[in-house]
N, CA, C and O atoms as a MOPAC input file, in Angstrom:
PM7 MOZYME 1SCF
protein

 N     -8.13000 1     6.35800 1    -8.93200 1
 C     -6.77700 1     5.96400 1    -8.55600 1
 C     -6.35000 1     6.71700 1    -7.30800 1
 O     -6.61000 1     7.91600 1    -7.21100 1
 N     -5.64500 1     6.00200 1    -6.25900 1
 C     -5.54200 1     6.82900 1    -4.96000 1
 C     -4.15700 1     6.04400 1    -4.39600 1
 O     -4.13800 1     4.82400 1    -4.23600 1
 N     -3.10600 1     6.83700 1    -4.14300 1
 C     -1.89900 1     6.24400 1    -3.21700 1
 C     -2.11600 1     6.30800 1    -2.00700 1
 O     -3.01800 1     6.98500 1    -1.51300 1
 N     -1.18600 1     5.49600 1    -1.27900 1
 C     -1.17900 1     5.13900 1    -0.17500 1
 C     -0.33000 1     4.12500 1     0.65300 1
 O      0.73600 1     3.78400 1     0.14100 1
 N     -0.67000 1     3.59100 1     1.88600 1
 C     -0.09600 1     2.72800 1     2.42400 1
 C     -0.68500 1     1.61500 1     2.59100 1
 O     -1.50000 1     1.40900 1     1.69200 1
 N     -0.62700 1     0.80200 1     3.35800 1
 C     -1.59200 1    -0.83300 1     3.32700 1
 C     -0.60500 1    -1.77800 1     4.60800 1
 O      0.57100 1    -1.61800 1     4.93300 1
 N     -1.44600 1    -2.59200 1     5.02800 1
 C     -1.31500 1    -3.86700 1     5.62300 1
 C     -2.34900 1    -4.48100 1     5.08400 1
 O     -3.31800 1    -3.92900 1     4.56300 1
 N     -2.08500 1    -6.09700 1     5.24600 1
 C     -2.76300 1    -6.95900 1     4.50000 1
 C     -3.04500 1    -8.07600 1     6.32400 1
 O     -2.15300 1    -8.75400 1     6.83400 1
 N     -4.24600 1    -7.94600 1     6.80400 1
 C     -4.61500 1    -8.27400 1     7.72600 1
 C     -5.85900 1    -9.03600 1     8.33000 1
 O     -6.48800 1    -8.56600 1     9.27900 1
 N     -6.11100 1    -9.97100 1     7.86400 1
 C     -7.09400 1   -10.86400 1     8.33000 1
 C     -8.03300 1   -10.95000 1     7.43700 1
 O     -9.21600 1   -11.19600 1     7.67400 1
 N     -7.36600 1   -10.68000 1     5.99300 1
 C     -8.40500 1   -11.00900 1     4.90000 1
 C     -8.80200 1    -9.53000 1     4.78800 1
 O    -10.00900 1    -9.57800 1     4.55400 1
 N     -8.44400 1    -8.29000 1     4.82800 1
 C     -8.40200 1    -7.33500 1     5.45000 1
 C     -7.36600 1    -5.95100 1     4.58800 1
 O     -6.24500 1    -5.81900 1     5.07800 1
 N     -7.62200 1    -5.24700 1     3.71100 1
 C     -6.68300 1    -4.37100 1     3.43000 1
 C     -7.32800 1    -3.35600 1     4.79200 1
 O     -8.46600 1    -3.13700 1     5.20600 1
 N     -5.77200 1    -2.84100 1     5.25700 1
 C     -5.75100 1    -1.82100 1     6.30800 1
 C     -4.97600 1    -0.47700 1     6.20900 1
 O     -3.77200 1    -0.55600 1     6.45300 1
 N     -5.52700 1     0.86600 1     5.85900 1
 C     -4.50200 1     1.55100 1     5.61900 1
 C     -5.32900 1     2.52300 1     5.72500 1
 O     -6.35800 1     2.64600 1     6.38900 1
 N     -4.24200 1     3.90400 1     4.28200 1
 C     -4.61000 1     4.43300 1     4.27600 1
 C     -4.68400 1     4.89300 1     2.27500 1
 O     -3.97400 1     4.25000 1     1.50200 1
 N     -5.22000 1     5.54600 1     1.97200 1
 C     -5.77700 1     5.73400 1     0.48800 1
 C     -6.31700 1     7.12000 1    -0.05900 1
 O     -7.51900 1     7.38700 1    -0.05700 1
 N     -5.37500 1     7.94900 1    -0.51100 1
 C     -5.68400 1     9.24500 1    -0.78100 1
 C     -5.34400 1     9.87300 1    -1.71800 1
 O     -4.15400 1     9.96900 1    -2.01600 1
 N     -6.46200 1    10.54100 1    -2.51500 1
 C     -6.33900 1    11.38300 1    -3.84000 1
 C     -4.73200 1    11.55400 1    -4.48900 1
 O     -3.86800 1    10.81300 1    -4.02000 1
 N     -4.54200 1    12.04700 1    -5.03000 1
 C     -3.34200 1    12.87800 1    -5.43400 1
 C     -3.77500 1    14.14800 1    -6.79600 1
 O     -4.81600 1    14.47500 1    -7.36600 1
 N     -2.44300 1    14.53100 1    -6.86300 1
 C     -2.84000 1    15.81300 1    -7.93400 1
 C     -1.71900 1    15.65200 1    -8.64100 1
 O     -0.84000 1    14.91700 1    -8.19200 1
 N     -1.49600 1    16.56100 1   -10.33500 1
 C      0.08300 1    16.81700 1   -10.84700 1
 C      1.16900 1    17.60500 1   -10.13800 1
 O      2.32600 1    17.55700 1   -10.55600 1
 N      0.79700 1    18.40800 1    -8.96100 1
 C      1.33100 1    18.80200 1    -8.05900 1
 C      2.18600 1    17.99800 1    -7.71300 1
 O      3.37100 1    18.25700 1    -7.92000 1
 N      1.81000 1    16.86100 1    -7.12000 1
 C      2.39900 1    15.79300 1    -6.25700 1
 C      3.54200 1    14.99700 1    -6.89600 1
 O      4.40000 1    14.30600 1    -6.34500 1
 N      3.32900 1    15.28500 1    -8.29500 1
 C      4.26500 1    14.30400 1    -9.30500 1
 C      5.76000 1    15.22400 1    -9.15100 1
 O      5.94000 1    16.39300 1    -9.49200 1
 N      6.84800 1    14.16800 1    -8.45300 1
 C      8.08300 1    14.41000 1    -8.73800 1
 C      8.63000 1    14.83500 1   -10.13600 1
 O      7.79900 1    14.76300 1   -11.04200 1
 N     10.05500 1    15.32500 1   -10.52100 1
 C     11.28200 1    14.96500 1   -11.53700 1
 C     11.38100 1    13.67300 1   -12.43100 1
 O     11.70500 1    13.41000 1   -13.59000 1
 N     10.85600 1    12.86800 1   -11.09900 1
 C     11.17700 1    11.38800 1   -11.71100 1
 C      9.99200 1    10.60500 1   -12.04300 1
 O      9.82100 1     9.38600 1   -12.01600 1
 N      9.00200 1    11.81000 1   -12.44700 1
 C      7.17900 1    11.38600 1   -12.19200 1
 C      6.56100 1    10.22500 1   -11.58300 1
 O      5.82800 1     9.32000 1   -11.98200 1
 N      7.02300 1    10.50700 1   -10.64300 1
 C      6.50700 1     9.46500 1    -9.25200 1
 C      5.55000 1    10.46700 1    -8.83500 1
 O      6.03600 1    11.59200 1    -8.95200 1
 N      4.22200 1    10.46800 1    -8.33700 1
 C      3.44300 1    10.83000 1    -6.95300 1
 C      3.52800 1     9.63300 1    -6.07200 1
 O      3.16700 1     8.47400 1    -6.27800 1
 N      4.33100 1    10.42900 1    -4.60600 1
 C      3.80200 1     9.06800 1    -3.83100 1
 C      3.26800 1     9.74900 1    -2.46200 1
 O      3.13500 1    10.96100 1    -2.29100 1
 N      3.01100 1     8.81700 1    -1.59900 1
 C      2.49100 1     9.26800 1    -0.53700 1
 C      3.41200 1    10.09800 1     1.02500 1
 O      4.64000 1    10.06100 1     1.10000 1
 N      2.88900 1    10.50400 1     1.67700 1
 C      3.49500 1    11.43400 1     2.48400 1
 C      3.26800 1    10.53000 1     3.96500 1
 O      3.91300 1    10.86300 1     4.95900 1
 N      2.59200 1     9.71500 1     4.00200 1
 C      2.27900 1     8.24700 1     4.92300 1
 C      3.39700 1     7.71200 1     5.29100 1
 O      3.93300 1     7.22400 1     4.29600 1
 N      4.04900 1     7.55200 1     6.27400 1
 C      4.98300 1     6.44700 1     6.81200 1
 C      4.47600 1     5.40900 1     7.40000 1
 O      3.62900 1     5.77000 1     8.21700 1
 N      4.60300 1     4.30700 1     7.35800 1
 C      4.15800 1     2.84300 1     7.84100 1
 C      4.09300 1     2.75700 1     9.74200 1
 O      3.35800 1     2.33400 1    10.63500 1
 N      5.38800 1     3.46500 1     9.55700 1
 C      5.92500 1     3.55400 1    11.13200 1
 C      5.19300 1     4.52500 1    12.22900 1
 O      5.16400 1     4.27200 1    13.43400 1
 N      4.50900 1     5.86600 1    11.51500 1
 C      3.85500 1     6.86500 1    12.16200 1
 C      2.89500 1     6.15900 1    12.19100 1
 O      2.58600 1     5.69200 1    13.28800 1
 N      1.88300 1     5.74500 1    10.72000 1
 C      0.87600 1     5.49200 1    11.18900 1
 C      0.47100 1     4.18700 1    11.70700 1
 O     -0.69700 1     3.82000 1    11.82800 1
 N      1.33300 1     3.62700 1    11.95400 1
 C      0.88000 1     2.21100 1    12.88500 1
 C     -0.24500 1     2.18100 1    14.03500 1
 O     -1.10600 1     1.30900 1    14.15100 1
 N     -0.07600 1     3.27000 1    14.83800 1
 C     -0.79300 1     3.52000 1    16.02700 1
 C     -2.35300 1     3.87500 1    15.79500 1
 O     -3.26000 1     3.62500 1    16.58900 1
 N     -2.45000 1     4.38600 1    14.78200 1
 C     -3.49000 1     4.58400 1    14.34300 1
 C     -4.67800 1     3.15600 1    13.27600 1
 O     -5.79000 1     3.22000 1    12.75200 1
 N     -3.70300 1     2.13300 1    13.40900 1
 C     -4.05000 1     0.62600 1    12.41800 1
 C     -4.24200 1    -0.03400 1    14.29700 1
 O     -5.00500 1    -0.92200 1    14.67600 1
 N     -3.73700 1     0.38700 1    14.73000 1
 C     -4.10500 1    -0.64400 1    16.56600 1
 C     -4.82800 1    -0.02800 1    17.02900 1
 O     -5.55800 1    -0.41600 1    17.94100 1
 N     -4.84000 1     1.20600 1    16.49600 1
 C     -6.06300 1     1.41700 1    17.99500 1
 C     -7.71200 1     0.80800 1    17.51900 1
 O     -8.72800 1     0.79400 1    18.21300 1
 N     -7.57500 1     0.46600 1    16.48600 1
 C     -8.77100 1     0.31300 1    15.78300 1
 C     -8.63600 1    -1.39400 1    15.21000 1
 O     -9.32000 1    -1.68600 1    14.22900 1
 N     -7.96500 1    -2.21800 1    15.69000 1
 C     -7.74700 1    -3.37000 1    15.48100 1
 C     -6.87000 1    -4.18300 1    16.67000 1
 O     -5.69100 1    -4.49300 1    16.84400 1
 N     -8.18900 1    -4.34900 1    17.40700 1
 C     -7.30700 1    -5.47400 1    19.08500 1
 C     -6.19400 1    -6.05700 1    18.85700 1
 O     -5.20600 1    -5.74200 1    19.52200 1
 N     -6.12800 1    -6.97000 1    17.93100 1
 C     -5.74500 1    -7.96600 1    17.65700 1
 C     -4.34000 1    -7.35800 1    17.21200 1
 O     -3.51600 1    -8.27300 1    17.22200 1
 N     -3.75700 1    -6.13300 1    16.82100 1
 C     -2.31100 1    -6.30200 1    16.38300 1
 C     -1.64800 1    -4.92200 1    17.45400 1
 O     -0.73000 1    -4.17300 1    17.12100 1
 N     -2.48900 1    -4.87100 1    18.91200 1
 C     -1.58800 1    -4.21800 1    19.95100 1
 C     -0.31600 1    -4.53200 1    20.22200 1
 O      0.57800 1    -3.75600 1    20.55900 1
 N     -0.27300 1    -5.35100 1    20.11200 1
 C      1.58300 1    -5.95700 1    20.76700 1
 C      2.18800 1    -6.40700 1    19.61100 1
 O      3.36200 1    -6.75600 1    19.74000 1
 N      1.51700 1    -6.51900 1    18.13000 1
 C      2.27500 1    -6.33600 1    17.24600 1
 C      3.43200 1    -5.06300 1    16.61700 1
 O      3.31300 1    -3.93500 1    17.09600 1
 N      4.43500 1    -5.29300 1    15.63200 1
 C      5.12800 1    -4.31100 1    15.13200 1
 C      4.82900 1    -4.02500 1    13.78200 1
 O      4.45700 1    -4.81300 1    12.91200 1
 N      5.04500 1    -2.72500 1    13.69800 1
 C      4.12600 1    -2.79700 1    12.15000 1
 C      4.59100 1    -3.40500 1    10.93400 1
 O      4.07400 1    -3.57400 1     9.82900 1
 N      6.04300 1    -3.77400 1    11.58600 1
 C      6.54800 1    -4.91300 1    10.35900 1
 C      6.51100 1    -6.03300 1    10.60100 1
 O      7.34100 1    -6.57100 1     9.86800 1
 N      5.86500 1    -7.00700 1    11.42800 1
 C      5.28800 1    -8.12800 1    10.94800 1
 C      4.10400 1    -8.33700 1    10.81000 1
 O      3.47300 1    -9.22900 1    11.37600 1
 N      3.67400 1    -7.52700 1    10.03200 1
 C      2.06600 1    -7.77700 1     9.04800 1
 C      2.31400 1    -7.28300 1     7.70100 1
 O      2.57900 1    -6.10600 1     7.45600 1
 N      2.20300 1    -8.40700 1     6.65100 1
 C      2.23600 1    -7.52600 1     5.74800 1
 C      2.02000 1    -6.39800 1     5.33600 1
 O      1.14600 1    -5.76800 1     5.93200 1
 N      2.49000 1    -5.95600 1     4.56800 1
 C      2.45600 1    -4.53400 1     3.99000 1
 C      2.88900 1    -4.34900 1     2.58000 1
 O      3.27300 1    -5.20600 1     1.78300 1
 N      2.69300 1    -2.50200 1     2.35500 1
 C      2.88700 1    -2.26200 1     0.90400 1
 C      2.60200 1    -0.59400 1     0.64000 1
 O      1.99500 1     0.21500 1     1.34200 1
 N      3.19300 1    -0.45100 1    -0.47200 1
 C      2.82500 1     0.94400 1    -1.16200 1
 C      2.35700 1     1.02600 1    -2.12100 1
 O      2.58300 1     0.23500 1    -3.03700 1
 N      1.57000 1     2.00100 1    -2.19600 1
 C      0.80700 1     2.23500 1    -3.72500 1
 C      1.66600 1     3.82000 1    -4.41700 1
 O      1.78900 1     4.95800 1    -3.96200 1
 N      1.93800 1     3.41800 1    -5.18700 1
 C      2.65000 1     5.21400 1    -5.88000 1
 C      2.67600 1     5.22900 1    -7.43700 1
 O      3.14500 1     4.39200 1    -8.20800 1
 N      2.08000 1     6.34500 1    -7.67800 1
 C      1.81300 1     6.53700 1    -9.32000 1
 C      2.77400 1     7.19200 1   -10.11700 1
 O      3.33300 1     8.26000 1    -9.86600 1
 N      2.91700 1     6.47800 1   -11.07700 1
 C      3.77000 1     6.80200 1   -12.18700 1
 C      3.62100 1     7.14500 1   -13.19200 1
 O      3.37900 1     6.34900 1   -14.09900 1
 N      3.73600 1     8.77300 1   -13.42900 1
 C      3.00500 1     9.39900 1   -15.02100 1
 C      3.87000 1     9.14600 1   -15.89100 1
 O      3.38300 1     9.62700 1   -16.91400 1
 N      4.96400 1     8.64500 1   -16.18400 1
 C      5.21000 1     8.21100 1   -17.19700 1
 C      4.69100 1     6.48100 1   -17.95500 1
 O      4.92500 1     6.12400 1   -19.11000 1
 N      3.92000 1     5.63000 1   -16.82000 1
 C      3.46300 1     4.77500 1   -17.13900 1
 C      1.91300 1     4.53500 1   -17.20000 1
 O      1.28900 1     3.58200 1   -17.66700 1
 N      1.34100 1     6.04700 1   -16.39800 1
 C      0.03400 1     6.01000 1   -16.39700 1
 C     -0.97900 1     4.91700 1   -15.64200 1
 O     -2.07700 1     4.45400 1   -15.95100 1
 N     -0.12100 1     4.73400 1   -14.55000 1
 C     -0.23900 1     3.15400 1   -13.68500 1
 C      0.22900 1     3.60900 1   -12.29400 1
 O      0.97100 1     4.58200 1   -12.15900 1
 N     -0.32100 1     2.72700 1   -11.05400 1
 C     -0.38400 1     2.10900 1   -10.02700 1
 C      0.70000 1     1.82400 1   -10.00800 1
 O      1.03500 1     1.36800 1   -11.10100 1
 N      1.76700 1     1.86100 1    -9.04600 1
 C      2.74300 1     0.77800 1    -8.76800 1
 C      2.82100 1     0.34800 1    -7.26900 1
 O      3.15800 1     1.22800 1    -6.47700 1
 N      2.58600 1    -0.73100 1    -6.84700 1
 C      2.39500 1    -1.71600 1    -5.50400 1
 C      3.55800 1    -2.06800 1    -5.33500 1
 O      4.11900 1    -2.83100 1    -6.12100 1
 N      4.11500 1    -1.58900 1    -4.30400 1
 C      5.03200 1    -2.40800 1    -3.77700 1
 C      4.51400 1    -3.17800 1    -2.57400 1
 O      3.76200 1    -2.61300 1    -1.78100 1
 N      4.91800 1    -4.56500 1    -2.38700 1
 C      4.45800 1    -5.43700 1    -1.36900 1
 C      5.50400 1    -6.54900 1    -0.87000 1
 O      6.59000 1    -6.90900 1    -1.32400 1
 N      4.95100 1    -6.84300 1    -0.05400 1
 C      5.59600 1    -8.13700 1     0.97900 1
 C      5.14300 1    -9.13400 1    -0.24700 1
 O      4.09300 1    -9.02800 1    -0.88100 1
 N      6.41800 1   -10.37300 1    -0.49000 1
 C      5.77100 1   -11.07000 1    -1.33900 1
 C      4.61800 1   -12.44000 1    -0.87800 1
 O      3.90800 1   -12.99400 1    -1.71700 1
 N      4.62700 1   -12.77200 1     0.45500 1
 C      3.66400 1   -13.21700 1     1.15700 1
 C      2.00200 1   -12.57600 1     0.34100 1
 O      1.11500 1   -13.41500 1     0.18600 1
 N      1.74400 1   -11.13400 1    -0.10400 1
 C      0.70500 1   -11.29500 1    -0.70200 1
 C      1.16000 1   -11.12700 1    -2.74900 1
 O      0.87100 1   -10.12700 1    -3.40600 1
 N      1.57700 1   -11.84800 1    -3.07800 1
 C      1.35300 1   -12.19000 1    -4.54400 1
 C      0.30200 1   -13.07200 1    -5.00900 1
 O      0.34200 1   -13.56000 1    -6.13900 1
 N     -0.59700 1   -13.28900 1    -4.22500 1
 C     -2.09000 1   -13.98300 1    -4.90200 1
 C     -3.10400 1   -13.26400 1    -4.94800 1
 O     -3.53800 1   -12.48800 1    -4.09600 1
 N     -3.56400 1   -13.56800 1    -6.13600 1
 C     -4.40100 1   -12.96900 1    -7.05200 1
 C     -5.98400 1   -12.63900 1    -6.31000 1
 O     -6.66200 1   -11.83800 1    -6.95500 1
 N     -6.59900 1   -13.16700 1    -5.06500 1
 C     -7.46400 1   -12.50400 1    -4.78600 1
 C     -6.80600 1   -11.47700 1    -3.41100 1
 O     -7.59800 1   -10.66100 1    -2.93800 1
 N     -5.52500 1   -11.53900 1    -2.87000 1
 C     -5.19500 1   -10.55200 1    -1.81500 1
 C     -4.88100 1    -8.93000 1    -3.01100 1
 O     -5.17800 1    -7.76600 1    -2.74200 1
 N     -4.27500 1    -9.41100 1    -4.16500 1
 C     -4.19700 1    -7.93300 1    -5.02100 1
 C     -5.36200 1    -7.45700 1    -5.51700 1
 O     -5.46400 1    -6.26100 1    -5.79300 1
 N     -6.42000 1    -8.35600 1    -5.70000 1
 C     -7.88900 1    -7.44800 1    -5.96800 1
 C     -8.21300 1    -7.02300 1    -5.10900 1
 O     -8.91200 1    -6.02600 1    -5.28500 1
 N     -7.95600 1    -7.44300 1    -3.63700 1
 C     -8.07200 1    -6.59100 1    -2.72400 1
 C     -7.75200 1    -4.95100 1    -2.31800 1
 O     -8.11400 1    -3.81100 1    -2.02700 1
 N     -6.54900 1    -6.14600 1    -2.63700 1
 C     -5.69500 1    -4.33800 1    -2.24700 1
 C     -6.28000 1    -3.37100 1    -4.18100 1
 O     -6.86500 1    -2.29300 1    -4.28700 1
 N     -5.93000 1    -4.07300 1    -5.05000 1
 C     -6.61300 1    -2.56500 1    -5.75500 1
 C     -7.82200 1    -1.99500 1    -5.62400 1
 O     -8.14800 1    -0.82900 1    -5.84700 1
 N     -8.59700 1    -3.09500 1    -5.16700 1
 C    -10.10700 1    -1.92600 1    -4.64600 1
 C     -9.92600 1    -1.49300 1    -3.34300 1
 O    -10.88500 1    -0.82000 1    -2.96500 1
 N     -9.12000 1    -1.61600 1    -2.57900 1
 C     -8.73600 1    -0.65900 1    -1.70600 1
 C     -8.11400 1     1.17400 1    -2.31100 1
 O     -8.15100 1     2.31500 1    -1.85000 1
 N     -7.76300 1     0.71800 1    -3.15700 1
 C     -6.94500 1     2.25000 1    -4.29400 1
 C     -7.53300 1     2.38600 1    -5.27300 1
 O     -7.08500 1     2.74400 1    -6.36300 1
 N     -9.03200 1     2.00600 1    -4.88200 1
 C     -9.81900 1     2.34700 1    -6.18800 1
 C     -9.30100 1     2.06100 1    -7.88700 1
 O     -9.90000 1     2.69000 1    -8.75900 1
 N     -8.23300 1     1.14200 1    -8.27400 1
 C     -7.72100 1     0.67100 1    -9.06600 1
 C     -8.08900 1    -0.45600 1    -9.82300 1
 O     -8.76000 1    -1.22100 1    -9.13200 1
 N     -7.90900 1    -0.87200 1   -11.00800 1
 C     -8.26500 1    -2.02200 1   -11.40700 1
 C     -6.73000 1    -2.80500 1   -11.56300 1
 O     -5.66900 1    -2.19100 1   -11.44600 1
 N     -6.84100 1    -4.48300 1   -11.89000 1
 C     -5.57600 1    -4.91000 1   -12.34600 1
 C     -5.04800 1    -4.11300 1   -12.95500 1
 O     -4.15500 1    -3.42100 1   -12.46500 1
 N     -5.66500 1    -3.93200 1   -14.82000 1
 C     -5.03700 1    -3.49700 1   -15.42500 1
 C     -4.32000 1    -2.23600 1   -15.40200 1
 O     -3.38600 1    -1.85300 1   -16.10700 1
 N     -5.15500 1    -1.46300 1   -14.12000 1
 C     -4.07700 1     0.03400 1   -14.16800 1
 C     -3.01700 1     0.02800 1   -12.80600 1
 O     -2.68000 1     0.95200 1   -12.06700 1
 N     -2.63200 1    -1.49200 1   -12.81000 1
 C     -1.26000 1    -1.40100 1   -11.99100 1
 C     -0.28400 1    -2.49300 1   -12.05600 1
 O     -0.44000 1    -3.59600 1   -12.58000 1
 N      0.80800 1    -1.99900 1   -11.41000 1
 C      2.00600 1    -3.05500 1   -11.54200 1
 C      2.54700 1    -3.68600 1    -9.93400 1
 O      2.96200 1    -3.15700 1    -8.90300 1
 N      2.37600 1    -4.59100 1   -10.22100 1
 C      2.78800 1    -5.39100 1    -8.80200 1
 C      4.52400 1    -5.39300 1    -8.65900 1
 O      5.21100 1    -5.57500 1    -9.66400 1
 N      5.06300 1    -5.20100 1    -7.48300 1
 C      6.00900 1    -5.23300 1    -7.24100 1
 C      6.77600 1    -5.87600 1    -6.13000 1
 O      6.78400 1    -5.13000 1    -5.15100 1
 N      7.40000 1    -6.95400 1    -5.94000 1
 C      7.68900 1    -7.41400 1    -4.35100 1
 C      8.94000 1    -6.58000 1    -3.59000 1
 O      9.95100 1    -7.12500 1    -4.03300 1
 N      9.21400 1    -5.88600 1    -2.98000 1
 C     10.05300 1    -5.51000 1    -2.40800 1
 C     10.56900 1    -5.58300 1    -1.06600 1
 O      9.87500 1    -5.46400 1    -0.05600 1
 N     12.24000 1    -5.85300 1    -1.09500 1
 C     12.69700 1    -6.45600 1     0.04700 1
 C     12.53200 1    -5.39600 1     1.22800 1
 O     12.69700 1    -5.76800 1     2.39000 1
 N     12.20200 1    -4.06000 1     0.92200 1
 C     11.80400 1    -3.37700 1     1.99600 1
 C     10.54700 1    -3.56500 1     3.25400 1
 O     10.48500 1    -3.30800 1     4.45600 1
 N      9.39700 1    -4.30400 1     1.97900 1
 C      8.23400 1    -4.26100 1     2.88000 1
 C      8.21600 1    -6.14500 1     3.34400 1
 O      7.14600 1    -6.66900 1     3.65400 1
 N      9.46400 1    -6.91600 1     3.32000 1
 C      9.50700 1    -7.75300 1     3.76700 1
 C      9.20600 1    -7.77700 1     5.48400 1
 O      9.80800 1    -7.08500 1     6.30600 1
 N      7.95500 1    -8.90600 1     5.82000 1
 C      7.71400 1    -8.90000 1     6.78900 1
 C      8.64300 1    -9.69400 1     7.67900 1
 O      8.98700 1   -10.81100 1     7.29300 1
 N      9.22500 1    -9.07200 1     9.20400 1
 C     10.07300 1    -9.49500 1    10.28200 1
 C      9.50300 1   -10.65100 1    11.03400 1
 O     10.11600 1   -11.12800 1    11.98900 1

């Protein structure tokens, strides 16, 4: 299981995906990631031609953040990816299976 960030890009999970510890777990037993979408954008173009003159909010996107009180994954995403082979994607991107996560659409990672 690994949090992180994501774009969903040409058939393509793009991000980033990293360990965590009980350290990391909040009050509100959340671990989430320390990744901003916005910092690391520059680092998703320099390594992908194709979204230079893009903004990092119009490509889909999403978060992965774990929840010890549910013992689960939680995805938040653009709802543009709610089909069932873009989320097997993205959970083997977070080393995850379905069953150890919860999909979520949120109007935050709505793409512009």
């Amino acid at each position: 299981m690994k949090i992180g960030i994501f774009w969903y890009w040409n058939n393509e999970v793009l991000g980033v995906a990293h360990d965590f510890s009980a350290s990391d777990i909040d009050s509100i037993g959340l671990a989430d990631s320390n990744y901003a979408h916005i910092e690391y954008w520059e680092i998703i173009q320099s390594s992908n031609k194709d979204l230079k003159y893009m903004e990092y909010e119009e490509v889909p996107r999403g978060r992965a953040i774990f929840s010890s009180k549910l013992n689960k994954i939680i995805i938040y995403l653009d709802r543009s990816l709610l089909i069932r082979s873009k989320i097997e994607k993205i959970s083997i991107f977070f080393e995850v299976t379905t069953e150890q996560i919860i999909i979520k659409s949120d109007p935050h990672y709505r793409i512009k």
